[in-house]
C-alpha positions as CSV (number, residue, x, y, z in Angstrom):
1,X,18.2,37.8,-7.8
2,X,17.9,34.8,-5.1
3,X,19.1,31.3,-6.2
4,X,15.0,30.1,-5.7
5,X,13.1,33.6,-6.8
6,X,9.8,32.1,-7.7
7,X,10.1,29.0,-5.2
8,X,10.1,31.1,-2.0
9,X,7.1,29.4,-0.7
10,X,8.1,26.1,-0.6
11,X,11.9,27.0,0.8
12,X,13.4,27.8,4.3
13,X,16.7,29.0,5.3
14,X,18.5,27.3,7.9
15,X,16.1,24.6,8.6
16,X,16.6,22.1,11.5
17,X,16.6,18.5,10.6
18,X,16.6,16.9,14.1
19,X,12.6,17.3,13.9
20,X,12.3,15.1,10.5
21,X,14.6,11.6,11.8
22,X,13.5,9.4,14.4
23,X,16.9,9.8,16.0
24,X,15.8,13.4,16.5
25,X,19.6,14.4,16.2
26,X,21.5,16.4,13.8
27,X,22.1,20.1,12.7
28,X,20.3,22.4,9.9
29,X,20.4,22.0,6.1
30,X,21.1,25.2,4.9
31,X,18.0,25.3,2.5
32,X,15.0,22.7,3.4
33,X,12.7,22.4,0.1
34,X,9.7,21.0,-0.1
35,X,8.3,21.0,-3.4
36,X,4.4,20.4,-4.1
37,X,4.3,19.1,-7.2
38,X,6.6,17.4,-10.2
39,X,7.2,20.5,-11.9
40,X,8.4,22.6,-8.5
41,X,10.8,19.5,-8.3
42,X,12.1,19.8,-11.8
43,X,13.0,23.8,-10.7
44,X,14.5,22.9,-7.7
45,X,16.9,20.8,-9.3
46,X,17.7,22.8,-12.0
47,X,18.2,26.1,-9.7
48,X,21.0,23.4,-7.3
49,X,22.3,22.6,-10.3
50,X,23.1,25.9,-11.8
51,X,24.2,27.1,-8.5
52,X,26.6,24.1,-7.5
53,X,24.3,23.6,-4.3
54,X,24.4,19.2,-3.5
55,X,21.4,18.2,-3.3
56,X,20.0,15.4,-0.3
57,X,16.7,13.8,-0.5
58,X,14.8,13.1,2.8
59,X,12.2,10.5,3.1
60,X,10.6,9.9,6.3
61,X,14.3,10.1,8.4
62,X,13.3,6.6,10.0
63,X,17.1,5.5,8.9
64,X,18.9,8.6,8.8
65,X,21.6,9.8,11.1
66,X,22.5,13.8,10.1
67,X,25.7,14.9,11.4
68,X,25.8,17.7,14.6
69,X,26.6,20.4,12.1
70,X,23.8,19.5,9.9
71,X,24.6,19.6,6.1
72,X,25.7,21.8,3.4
73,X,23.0,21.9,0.6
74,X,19.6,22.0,-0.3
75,X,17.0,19.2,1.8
76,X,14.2,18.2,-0.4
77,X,11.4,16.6,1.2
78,X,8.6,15.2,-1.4
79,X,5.6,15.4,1.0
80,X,3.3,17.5,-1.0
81,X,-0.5,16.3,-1.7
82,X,1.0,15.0,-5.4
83,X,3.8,13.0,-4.2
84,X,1.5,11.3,-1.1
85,X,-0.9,10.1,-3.7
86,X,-1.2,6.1,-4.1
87,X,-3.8,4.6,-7.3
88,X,-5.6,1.6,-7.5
89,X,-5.7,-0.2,-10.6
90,X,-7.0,-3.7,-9.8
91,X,-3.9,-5.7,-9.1
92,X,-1.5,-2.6,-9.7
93,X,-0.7,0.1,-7.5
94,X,1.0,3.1,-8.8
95,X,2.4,4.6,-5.4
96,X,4.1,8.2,-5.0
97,X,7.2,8.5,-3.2
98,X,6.1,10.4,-0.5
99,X,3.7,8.1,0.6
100,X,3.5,6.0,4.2
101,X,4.7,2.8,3.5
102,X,2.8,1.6,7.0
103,X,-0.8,2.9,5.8
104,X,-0.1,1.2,2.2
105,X,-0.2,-1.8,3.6
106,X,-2.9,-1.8,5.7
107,X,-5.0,0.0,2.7
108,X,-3.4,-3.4,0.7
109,X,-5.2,-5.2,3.5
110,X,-8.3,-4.0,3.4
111,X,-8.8,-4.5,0.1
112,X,-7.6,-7.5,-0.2
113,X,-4.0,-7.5,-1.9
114,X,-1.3,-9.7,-0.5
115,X,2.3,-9.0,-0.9
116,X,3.5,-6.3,1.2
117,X,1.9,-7.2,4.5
118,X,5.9,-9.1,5.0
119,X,6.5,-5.0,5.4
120,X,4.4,-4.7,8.3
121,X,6.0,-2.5,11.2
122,X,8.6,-0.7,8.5
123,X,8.3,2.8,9.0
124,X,9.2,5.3,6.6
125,X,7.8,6.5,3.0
126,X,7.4,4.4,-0.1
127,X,10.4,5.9,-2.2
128,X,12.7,5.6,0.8
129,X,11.7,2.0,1.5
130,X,12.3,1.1,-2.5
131,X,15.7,2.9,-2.0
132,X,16.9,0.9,0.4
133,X,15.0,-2.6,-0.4
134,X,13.0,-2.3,2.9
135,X,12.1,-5.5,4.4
136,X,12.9,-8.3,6.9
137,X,12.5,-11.7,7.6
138,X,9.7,-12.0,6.3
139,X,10.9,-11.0,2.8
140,X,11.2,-7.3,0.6
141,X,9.5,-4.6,-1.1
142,X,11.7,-5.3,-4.4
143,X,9.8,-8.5,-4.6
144,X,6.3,-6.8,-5.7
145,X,7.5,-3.4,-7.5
146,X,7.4,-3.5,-11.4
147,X,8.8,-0.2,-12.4
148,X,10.2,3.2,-10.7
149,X,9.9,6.6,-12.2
150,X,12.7,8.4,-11.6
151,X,14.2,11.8,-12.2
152,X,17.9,12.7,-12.6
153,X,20.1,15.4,-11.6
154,X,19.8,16.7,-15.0
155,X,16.1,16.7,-14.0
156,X,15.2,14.5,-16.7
157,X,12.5,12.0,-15.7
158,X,12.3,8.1,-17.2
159,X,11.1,4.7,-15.9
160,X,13.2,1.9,-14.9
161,X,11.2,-1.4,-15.3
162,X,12.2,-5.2,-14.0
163,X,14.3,-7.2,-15.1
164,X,16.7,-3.9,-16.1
165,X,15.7,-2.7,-12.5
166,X,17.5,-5.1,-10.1
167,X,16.7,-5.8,-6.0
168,X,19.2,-7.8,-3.8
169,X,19.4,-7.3,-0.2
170,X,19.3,-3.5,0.8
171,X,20.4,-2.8,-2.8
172,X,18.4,-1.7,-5.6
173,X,20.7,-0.6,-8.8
174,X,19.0,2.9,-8.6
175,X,21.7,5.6,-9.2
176,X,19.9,8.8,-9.7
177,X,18.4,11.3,-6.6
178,X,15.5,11.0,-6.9
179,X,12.0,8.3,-7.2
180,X,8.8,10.2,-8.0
181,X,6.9,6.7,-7.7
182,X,6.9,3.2,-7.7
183,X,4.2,0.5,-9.8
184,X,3.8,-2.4,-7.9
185,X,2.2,-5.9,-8.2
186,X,0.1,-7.5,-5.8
187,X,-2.0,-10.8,-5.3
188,X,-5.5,-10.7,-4.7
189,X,-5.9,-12.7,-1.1
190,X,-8.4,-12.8,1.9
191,X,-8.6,-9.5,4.0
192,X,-8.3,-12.0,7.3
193,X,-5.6,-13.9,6.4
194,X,-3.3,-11.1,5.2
195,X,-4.6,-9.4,8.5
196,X,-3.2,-12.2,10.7
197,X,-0.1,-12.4,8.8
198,X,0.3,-8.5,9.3
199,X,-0.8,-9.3,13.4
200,X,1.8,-12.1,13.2
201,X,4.4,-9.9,12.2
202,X,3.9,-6.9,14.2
203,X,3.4,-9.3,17.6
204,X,7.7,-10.8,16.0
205,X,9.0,-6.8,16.1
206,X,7.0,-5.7,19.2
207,X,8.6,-8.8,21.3
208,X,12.1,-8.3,19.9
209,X,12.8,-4.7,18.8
210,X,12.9,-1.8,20.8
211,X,10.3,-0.3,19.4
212,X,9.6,2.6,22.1
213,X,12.8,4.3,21.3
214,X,14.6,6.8,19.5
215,X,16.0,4.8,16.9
216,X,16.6,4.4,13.2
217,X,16.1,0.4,12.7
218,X,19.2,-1.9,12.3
219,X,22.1,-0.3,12.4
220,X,24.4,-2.7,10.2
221,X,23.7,-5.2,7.4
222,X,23.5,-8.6,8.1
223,X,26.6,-10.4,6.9
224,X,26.7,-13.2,4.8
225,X,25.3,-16.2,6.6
226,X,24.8,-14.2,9.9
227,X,22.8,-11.4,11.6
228,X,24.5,-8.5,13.0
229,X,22.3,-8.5,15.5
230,X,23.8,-11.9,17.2
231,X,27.4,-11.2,16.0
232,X,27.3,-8.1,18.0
233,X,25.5,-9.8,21.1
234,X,28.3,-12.5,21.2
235,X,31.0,-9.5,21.7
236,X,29.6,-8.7,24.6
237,X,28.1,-5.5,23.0
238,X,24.4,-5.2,24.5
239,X,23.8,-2.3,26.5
240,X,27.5,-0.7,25.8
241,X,27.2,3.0,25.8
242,X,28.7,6.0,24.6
243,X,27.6,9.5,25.8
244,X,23.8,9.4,25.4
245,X,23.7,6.7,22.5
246,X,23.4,2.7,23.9
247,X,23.5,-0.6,22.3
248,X,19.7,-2.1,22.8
249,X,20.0,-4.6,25.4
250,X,16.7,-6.2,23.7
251,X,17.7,-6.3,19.9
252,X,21.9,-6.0,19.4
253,X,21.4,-4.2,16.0
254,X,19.6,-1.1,16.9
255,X,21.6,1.5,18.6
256,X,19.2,4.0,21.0
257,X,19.4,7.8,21.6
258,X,18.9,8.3,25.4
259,X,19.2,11.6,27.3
260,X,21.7,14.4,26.1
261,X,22.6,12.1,23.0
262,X,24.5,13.6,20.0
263,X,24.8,12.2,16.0
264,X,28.8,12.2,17.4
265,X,27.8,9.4,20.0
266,X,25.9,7.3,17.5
267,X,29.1,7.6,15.3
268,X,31.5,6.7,17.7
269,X,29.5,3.5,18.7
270,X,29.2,2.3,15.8
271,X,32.6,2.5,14.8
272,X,33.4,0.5,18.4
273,X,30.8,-2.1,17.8
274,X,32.7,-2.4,13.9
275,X,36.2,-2.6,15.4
276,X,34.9,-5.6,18.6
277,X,33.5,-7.6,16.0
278,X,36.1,-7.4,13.4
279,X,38.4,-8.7,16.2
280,X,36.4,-11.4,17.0
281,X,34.9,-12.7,14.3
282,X,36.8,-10.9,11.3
283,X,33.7,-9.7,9.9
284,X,33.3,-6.0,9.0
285,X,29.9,-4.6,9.5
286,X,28.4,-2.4,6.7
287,X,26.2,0.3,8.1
288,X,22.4,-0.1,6.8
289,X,21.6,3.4,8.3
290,X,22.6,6.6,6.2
291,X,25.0,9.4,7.6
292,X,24.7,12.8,6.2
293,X,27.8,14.4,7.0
């Protein structure tokens, strides 16, 4: 009997991941599952379980790196028509993992709900951008959500509500794989001036990020009480390049896939850029992006 009799429709063998990151590198997971609906998920993760397969959970890949030999488990993507939903209630908005965290906002906008326009220009889905805090200067999604539900790898789903449900800067005390949705809280504002604020923010990224590139975002965390972008400038680091991967010469914390580019040259450039700036400034850089390896 095969490990997902039943499931067969929503599972492929062998499945390259380049395709779903915006690096467009990496290997093939050896099973790619996307389930349509809560229940398929609860199967999935009881099948992996019962079969010691890992599990890895893939949002939109905008700040993944997956390794050149791809990755040894079971990919599940939550992009079905359940998990994409997102529901109005007034000033709450319950929305599903899966969702585009770029159209949320400008759906926010339009009908006049502040409080996530600071996440204007942040691509990637709703349950990866909760994951990993997503935000910027401008401030974070953890500021406006009120409660995750979540599912373990037990497959046992629960909610996790504020103040037991803690943000901090790319951090969110979320242990288990997987967020089916998030309930956030917005402010009722003007549909202009949330548009202008959204203008004003795209017109900041679009003159200082390289947004035209194959890349995943900032590459490190900032430090305490500096940016990674202008600790790795001061090494001399813009434009340094290793096989087909380069250090932006327009924003020092985003590292860009050019030509003939492997995951291995993203690695390797990295860990340069770590060991120049530990010399120089005895800082160690934290990676922001994840590495499935």
């Amino acid at each position: 009997m095969s490990i997902f009799s039943g499931l067969e429709e929503i599972v492929e063998r062998d499945h390259p991941l380049a395709p779903h990151t915006w690096y467009r590198l990496g290997g093939p997971a050896d099973y790619f599952i996307r389930p349509r609906t809560v229940e398929e998920l609860r199967q999935v993760i009881e099948r992996c379980g019962e079969n010691h397969i890992r599990l890895y959970v893939l949002g939109f890949g905008s700040n993944l790196l997956v390794d050149d030999d791809g990755v040894r488990g079971a990919v599940v993507k939550l992009e079905g028509e359940q998990f994409g939903r997102v529901e109005f209630e007034g000033e709450q908005i319950t929305a599903w993992a899966g969702a585009e965290l770029s159209k949320l906002v400008l759906d926010c906008v339009e009908k006049g709900l502040s409080g996530i326009e600071t996440l204007t220009g942040i691509p990637g889905s709703v349950g990866g951008a909760v994951r990993m805090n997503a935000g910027g200067q401008f401030g974070d999604i953890g500021a406006v959500v009120e409660s995750v539900t979540l599912m373990d790898n037990q497959s046992t789903q629960f909610v996790k509500s504020k103040p037991e449900l803690i943000f901090d800067y790319r951090y969110v005390n979320i242990r288990v794989p997987f967020i089916l949705n998030a309930r956030l809280h917005l402010t009722p504002g003007d549909p202009e001036k949330i548009m202008r604020a959204v203008k004003e923010s795209w017109i900041s990224k679009k003159n200082s990020q390289p947004l035209n590139t194959r890349n995943c975002g900032c590459v490190f965390k900032n430090p305490s009480g500096a940016a990674a972008g202008a600790l790795i400038d001061r090494a001399g680091l813009k434009g340094m390049q290793i096989g087909g991967a380069m250090v932006s010469d327009k924003h020092a914390n985003f590292i860009v896939a050019r030509d003939g580019c492997t995951s291995r040259d993203v690695i390797r450039l990295m860990e340069v850029v770590q060991e120049r700036v530990r010399e120089q400034f005895d800082v160690e850089l934290e990676p922001e992006l994840e590495i499935w390896k």
